[in-house]
C-alpha positions as CSV (number, residue, x, y, z in Angstrom):
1,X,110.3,143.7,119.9
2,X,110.3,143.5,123.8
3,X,112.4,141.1,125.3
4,X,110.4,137.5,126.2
5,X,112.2,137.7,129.5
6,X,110.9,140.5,130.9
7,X,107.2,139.5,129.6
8,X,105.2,138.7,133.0
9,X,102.0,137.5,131.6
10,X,101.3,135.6,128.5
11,X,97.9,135.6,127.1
12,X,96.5,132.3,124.7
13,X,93.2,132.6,122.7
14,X,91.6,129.3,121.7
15,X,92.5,125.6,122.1
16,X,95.7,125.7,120.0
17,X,98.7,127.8,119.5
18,X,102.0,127.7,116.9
19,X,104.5,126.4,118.7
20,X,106.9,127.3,115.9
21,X,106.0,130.4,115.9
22,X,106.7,131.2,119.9
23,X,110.2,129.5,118.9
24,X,111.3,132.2,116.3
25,X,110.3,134.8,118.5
26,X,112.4,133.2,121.5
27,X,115.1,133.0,118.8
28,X,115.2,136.5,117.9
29,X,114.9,137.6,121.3
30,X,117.8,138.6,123.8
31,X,117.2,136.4,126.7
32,X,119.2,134.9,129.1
33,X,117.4,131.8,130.2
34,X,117.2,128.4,128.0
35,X,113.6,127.8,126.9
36,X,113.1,124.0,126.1
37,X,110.3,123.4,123.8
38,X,109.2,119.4,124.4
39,X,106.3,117.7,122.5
40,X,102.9,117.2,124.3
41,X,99.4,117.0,123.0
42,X,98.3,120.4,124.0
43,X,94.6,118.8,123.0
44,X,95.2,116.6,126.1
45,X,95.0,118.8,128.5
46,X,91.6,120.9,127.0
47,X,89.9,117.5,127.2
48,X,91.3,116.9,131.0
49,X,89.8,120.8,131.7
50,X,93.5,121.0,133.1
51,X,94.7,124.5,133.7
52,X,96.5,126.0,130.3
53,X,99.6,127.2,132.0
54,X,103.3,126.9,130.6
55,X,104.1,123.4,132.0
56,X,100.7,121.7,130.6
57,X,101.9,123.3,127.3
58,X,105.3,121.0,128.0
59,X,108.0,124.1,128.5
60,X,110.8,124.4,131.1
61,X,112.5,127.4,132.1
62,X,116.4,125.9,132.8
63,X,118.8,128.4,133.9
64,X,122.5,127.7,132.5
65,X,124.4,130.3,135.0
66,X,122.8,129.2,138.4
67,X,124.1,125.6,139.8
68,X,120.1,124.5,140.5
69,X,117.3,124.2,138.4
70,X,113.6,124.9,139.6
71,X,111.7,122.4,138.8
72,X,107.9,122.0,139.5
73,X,107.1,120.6,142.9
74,X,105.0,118.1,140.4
75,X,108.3,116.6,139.3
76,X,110.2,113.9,141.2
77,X,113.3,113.8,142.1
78,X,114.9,111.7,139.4
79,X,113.4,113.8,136.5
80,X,115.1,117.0,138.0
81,X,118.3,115.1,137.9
82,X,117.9,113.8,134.3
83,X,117.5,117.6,133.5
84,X,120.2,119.0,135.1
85,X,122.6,116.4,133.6
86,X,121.3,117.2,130.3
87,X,121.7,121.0,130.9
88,X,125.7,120.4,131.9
89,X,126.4,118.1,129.0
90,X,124.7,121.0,126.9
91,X,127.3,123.6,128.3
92,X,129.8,121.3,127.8
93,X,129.5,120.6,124.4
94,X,129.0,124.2,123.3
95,X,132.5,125.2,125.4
96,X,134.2,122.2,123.2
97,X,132.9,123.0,120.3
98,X,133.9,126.8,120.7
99,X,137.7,125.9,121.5
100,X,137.6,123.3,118.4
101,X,136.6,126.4,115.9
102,X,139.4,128.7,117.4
103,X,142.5,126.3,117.8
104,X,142.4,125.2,114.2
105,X,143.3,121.6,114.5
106,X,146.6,122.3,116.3
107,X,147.9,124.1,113.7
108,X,152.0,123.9,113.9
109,X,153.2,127.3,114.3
110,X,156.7,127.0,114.1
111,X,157.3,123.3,111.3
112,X,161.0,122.4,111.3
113,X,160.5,120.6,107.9
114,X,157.9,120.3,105.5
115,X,156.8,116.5,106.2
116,X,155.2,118.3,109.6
117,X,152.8,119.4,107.5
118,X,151.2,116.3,106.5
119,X,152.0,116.6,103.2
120,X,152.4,113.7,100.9
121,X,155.1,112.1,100.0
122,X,155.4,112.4,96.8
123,X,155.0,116.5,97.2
124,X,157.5,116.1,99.7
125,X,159.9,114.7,96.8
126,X,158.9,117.5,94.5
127,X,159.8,120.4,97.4
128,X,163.6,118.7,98.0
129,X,164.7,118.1,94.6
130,X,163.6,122.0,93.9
131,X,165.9,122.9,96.8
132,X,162.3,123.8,99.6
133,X,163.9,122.1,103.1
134,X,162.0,124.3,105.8
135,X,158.6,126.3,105.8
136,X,158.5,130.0,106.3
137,X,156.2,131.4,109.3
138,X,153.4,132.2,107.0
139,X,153.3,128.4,105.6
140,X,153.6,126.7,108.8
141,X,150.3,128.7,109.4
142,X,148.5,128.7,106.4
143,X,148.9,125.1,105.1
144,X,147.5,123.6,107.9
145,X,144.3,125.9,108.0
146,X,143.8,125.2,104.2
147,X,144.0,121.8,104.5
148,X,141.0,121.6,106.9
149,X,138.7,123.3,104.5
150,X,138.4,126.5,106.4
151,X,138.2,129.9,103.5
152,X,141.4,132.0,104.7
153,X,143.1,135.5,104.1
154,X,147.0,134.9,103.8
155,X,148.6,138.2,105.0
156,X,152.4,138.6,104.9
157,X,155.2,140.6,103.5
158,X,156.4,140.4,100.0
159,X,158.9,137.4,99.4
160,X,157.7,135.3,102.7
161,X,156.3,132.4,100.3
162,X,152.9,133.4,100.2
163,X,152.6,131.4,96.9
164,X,153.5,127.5,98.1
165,X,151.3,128.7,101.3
166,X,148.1,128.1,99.3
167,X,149.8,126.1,96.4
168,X,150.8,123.0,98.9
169,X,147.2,122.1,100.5
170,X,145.9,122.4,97.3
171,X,148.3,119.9,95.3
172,X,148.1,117.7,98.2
173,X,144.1,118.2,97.9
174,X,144.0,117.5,94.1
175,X,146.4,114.8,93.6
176,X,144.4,111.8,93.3
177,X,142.1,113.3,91.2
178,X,145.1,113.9,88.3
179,X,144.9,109.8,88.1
180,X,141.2,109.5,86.7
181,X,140.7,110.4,82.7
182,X,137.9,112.2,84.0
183,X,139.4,114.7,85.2
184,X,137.8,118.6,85.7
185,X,138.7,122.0,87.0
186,X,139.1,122.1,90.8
187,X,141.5,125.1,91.6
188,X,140.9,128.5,90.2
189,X,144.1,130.8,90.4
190,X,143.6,134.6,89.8
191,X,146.5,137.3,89.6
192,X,145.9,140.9,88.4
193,X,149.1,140.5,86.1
194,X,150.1,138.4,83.1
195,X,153.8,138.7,84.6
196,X,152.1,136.9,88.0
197,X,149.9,135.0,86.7
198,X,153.1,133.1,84.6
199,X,155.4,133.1,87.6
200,X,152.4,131.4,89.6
201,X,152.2,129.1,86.6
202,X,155.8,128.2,86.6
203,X,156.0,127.7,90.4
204,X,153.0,124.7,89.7
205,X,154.5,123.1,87.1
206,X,158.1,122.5,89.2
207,X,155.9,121.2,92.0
208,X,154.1,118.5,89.5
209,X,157.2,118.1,87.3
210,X,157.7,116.6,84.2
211,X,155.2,114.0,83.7
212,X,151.8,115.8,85.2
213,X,152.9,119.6,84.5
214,X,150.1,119.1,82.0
215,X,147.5,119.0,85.1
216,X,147.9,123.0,85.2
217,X,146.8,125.0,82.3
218,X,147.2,129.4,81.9
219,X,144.8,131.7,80.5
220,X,146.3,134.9,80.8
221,X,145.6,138.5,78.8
222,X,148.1,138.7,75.7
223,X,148.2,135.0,74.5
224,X,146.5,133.1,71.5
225,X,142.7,132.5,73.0
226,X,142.1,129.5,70.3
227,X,145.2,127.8,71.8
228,X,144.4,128.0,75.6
229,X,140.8,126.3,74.8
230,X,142.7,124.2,72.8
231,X,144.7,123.1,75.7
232,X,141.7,123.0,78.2
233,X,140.2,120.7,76.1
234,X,143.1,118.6,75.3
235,X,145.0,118.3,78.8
236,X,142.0,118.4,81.0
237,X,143.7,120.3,83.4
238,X,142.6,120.1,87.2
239,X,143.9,123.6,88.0
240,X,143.9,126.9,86.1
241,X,146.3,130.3,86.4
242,X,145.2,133.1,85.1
243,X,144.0,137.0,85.0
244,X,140.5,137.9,85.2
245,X,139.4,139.1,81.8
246,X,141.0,135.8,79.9
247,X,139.1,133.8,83.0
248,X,136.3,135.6,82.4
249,X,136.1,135.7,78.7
250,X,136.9,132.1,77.8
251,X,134.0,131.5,80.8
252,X,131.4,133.3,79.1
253,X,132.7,131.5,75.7
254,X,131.8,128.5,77.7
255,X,134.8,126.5,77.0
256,X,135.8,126.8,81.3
257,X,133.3,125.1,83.3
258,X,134.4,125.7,86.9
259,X,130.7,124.9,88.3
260,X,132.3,122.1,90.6
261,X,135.8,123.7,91.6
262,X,136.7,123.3,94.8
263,X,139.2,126.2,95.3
264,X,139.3,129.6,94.1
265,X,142.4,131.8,94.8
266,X,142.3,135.3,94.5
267,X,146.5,136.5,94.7
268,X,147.1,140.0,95.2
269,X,143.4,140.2,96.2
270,X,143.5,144.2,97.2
271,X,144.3,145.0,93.1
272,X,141.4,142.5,92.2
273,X,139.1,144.4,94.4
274,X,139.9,147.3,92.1
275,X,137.2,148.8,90.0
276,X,139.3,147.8,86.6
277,X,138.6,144.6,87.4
278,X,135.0,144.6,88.6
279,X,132.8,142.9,85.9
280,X,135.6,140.1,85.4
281,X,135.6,139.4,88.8
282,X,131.6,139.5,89.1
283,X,132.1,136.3,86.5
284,X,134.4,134.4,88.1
285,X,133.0,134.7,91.7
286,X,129.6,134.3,89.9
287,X,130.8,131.0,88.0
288,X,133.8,129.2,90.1
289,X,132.6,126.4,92.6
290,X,128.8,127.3,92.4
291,X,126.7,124.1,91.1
292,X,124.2,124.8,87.6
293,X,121.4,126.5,88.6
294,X,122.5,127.8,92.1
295,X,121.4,131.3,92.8
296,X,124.5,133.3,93.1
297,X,124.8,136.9,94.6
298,X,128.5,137.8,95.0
299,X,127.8,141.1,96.8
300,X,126.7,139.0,99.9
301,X,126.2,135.3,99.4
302,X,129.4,132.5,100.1
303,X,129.0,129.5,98.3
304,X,129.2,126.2,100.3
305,X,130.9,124.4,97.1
306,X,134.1,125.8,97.4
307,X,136.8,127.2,99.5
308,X,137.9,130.7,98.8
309,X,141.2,132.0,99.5
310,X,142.7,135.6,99.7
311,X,146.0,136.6,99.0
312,X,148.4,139.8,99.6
313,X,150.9,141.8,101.7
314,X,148.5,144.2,102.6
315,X,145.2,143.7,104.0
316,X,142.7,146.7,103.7
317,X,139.1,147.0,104.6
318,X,137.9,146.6,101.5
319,X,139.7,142.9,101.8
320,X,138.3,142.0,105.0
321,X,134.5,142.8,103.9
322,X,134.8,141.3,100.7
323,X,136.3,138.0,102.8
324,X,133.1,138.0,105.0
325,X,130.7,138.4,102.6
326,X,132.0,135.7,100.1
327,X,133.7,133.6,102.0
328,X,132.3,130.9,105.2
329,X,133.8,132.0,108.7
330,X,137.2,133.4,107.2
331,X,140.2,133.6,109.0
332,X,143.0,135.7,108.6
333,X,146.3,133.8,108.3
334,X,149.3,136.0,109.2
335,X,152.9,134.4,110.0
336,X,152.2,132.3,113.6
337,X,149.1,134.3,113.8
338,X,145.2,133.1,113.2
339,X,142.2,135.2,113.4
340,X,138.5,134.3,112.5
341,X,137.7,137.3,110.7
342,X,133.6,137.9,112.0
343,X,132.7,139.6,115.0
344,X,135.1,140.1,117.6
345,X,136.3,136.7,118.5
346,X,139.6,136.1,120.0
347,X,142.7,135.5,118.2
348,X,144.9,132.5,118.3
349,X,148.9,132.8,118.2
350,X,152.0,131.1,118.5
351,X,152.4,132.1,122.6
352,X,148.5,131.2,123.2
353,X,148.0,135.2,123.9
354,X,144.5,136.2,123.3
355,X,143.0,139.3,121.8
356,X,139.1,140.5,122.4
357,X,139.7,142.8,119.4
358,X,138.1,142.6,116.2
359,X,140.0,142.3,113.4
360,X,142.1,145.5,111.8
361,X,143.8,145.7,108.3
362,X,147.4,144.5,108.4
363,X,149.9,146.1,110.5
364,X,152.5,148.2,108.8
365,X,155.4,146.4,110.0
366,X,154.1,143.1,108.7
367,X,154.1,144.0,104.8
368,X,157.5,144.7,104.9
369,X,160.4,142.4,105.0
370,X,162.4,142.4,108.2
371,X,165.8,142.4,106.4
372,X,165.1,145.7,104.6
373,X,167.0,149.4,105.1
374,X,165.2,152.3,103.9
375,X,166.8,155.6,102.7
376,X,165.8,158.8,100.7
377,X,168.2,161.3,99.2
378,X,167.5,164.5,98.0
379,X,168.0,165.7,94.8
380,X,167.0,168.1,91.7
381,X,164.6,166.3,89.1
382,X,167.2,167.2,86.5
383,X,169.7,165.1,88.4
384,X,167.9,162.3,89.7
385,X,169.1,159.8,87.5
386,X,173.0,161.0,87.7
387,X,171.5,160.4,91.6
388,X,170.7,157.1,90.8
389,X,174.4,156.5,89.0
390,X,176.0,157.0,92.3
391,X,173.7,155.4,94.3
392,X,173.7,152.0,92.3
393,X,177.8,152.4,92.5
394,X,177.9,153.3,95.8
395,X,176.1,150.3,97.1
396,X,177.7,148.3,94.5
397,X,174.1,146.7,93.7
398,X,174.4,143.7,91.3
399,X,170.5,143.6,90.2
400,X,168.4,146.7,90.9
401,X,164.8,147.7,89.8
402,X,163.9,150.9,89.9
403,X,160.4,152.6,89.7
404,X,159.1,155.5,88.2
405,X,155.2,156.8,87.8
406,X,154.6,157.4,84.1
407,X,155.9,155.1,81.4
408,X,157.1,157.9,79.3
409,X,160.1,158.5,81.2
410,X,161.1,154.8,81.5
411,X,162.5,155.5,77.9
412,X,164.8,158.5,79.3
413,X,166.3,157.0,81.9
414,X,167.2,153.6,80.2
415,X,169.1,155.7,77.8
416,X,171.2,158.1,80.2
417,X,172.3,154.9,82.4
418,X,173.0,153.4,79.2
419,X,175.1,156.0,78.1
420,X,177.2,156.1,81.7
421,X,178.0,152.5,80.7
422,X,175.3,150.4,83.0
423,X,173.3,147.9,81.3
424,X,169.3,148.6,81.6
425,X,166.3,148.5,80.3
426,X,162.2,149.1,80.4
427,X,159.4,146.9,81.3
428,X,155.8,148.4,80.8
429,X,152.2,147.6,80.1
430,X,152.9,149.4,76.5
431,X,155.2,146.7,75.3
432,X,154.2,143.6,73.1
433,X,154.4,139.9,75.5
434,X,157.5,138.9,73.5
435,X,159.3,142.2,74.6
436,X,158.1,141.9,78.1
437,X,159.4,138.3,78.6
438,X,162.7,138.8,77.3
439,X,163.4,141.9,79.3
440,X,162.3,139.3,82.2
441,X,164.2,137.2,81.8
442,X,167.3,138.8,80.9
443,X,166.9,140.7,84.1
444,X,166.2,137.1,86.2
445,X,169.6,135.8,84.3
446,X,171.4,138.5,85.4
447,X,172.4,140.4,81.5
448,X,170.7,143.1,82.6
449,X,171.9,145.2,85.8
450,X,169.0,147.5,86.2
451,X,165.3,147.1,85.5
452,X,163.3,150.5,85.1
453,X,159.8,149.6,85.2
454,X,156.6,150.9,86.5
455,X,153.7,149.6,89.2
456,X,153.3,146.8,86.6
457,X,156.4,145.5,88.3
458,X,155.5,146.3,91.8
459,X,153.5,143.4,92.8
460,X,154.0,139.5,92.3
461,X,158.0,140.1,90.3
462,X,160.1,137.4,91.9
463,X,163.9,138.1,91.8
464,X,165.2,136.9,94.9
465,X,169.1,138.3,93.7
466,X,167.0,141.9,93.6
467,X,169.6,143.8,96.3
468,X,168.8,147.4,95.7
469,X,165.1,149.4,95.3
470,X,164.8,152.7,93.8
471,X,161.9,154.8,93.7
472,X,162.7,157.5,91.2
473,X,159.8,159.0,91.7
474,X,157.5,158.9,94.9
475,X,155.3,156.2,95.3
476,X,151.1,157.1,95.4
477,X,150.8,155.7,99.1
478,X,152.4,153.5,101.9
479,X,150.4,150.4,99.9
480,X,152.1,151.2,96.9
481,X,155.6,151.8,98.9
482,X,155.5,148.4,100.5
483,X,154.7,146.6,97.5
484,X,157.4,147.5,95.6
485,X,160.1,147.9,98.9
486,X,158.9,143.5,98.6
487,X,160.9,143.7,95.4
488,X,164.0,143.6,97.3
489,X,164.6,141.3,100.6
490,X,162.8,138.3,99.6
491,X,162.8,134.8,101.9
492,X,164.8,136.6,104.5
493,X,167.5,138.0,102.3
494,X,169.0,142.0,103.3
495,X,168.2,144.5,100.5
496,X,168.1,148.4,100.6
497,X,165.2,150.7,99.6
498,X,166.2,154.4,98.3
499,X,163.9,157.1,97.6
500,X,165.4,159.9,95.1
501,X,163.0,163.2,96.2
502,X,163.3,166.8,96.1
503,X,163.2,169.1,98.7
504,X,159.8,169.7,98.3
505,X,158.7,166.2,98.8
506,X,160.3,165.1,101.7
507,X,157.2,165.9,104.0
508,X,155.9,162.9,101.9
509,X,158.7,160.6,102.6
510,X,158.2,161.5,106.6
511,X,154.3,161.1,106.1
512,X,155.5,157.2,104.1
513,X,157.9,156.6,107.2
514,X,155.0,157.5,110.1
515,X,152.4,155.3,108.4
516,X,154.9,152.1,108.0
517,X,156.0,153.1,111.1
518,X,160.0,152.3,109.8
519,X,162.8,154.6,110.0
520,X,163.5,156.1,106.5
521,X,166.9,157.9,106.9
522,X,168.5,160.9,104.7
523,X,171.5,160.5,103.2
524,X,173.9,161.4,100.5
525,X,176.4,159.6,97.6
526,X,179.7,161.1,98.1
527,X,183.2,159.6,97.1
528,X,181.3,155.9,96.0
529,X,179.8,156.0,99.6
530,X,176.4,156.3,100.9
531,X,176.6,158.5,103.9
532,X,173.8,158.5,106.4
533,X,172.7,162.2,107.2
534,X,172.3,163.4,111.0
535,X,168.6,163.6,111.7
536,X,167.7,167.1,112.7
């Protein structure tokens, strides 16, 4: 359509024409001039026999970037003045309201305690007695842009606090709602992982305590179904933790009625985006803070009933498009760090700096802990594990997990660390939930000195006394590297990251290294000490 600005003639046929019309088409049209459309009797001027121009239909051309206006010799003096004042206040409300949607209501980068926040007291109780005195980075950030209902991306290494970042605005959201009898749904938590999804559950009930631990509720995979409707009926619960196919199954049941939830959390939101998890996640999004009867289309439509918020280390382009399209103006909370993830709108940060760029998936140095030292030794796939041996002695490593690719071998290697006199043992998705969260726990109290596991373990397993990360066999990708590397050097504790390789995969370890953009050095177990190769 050709631009109304360079239009020198316009044409009218008959006594009236759609005003409305002529403003869609100035709406759609790249000009650079303010049209102002004011109300006259266009039937006025026919019976007067006046002229039909522009200013008899009651238009006036006002020019925002020049410092006079042209107004018709047939206006006075005082009119052109009332114009021009408007025209200014107009500027100056659309430059407020622009620095209003980027500074986030002040948000305090840098909070020495948690009562900066603005949370309320008795939260504030809750966070002390379970040993919480300061805020990380990424919590300074995100609480403050939760708590004024804007849809976020949290994006930070593994063990930064990613959880309480989105856990404390909502509790301090939801809390007078856990006084009424009436009480319903109005957080929706989702992890990828019944091993998460519990420790998310666990970290909500210390932060309501004894008394209103009932006000959270879990439906995860490998539980009694009848029992967790049960509870949802009994305990009214105001938030729910779960994974998507329980979420989604007891949904369709209808025994969850979510239609009026105000938050829905998606944790580890890159594995949710997964096609495993597609038709589960189609539900939920379909279902969770979208009033009866609304039309829904999850590929492309937010809903205005709730506040959505993403979670994970790593931030793909699959994240941010699925953040834009379901979500209202989301930004993209990183540690001191806020950007409105649409367009290419400037970014806001703890030293004011701004950015014209548009948003990029997360750097590679921010989904790592900064307390971490990365090493890969090389050695013959019949003698990795006699590799690992002296690697776990060598460092002298109190709790270790280490990580292999197929759950066959998980078996195997539990039995020759065994039989060298280290105590170990397997977590996998093959095991029954009793198995699984004994081994846990064990492992968390400290009976067992070295977890083997698989990628069930690689995202969302909180052991903050985790010192030493092994990857006995190579990890798929950097994504995959940095989520379980987060295992070890959690809340700005040191731990150590060692990748057991052969020869013929260290190109792979150098391609690992160039992505992260980390040094990963070689080096060897020798004497009970880990020596650090010269580079070449």
């Amino acid at each position: 359509m050709p631009s109304l600005a360079s239009t020198q003639f316009l044409f009218f046929i008959g006594d009236s024409f759609a005003l409305s019309k002529l403003r869609q088409v100035c709406t759609r049209s790249p000009i650079h001039t303010t049209l102002r459309f004011l109300r006259h009797d266009t039937h006025e001027a026919h019976d007067k026999k006046l002229p039909l121009t522009l200013a008899s239909l009651g238009f006036r051309n006002e020019l925002e970037l020049d410092t006079t206006i042209d107004i018709d010799k047939q206006n006075d003096a005082a009119k052109a003045l009332r114009i021009k004042e408007k025209v200014s206040r107009t500027i100056r409300m659309e430059k407020a309201l622009k620095k209003s949607s980027l500074d986030i209501e002040g948000a305090p980068f840098a909070a020495k305690s948690f009562s900066d926040l603005g949370l309320p007291p008795w939260l504030l109780e809750r966070l002390d007695k379970e040993g919480f005195k300061i805020p990380t980075d990424v919590q300074s950030t995100a609480v403050p842009v939760i708590r004024n209902n804007h849809d976020a991306v949290i994006q930070s290494y593994t063990g930064s606090g990613k959880t309480l970042a989105y856990l404390l605005p909502i509790l301090s959201e939801l809390v007078s709602s856990k006084k009424s009898d009436k009480r319903e749904i109005e957080a929706v938590v989702v992890a990828p992982s019944r091993e998460l999804g519990i420790q998310i559950f666990r970290e909500v009930e210390k932060l309501l305590g004894p008394v209103d631990k009932r006000l959270v509720q879990q439906l995860v995979g490998g539980a009694n179904r009848s029992r967790q409707e049960e509870a949802l009926k009994k305990n009214k619960p105001i938030i729910v933790v779960g994974t998507p196919g329980r979420i989604a199954e007891i949904s369709t049941a209808g025994k969850l009625h979510t239609h009026n939830c105000r938050y829905l959390v998606l944790d580890e939101v890159d594995e949710l985006l997964s096609f495993n998890f597609h038709e589960a996640m189609h539900r939920i999004l379909e279902h969770v803070g979208r009033r009866a009867g609304a039309v829904a289309r999850v590929t492309s439509t937010a809903s205005p009933d709730r506040r959505i918020i993403m979670v994970s280390a790593t931030v793909p382009f699959s994240v941010i498009r699925a953040a834009v399209s379901w979500g209202k103006d989301p930004l993209l909370v990183q540690a001191k760090t806020v950007t409105p993830l649409k367009d290419s709108r400037p970014s806001i940060s703890v030293n004011s700096s701004v950015s014209g760029s548009p948003p990029s998936p997360s750097p590679p140095e921010s989904t790592l802990p900064p307390g971490l030292k990365h090493y890969y030794s090389v050695s013959r796939i019949q003698h990795k594990v006699d590799t690992l041996r002296r690697c776990i002695n060598a460092l002298n490593a109190k709790s270790v997990i280490v990580f292999m690719n197929h759950s066959r071998q998980l078996k195997d290697a539990v039995y020759k660390l065994e039989a060298r006199g280290i105590d170990s043992a397997e977590l996998h998705g093959d095991l029954n939930k009793l198995a699984r969260s004994t081994t846990l726990k064990r492992f968390k109290n400290g009976d067992i000195r070295v977890l083997v596991t698989n990628e069930l373990s690689a995202r969302g397993l909180d052991v903050s006394e985790c010192d030493l990360v092994v990857n006995l066999d190579l990890p798929t990708d950097s994504t995959h590297y940095a989520h379980r590397a987060g295992r070890t050097g959690r809340l700005g504790r040191k731990g150590v990251v060692v990748t057991v390789c052969e020869d013929r995969e260290v190109f792979v370890v150098k391609k690992l290294e160039k992505q992260l953009g980390i040094p990963i050095e070689s080096c060897e177990f020798n004497d009970g000490r880990l020596v650090v190769e010269e580079s070449k």
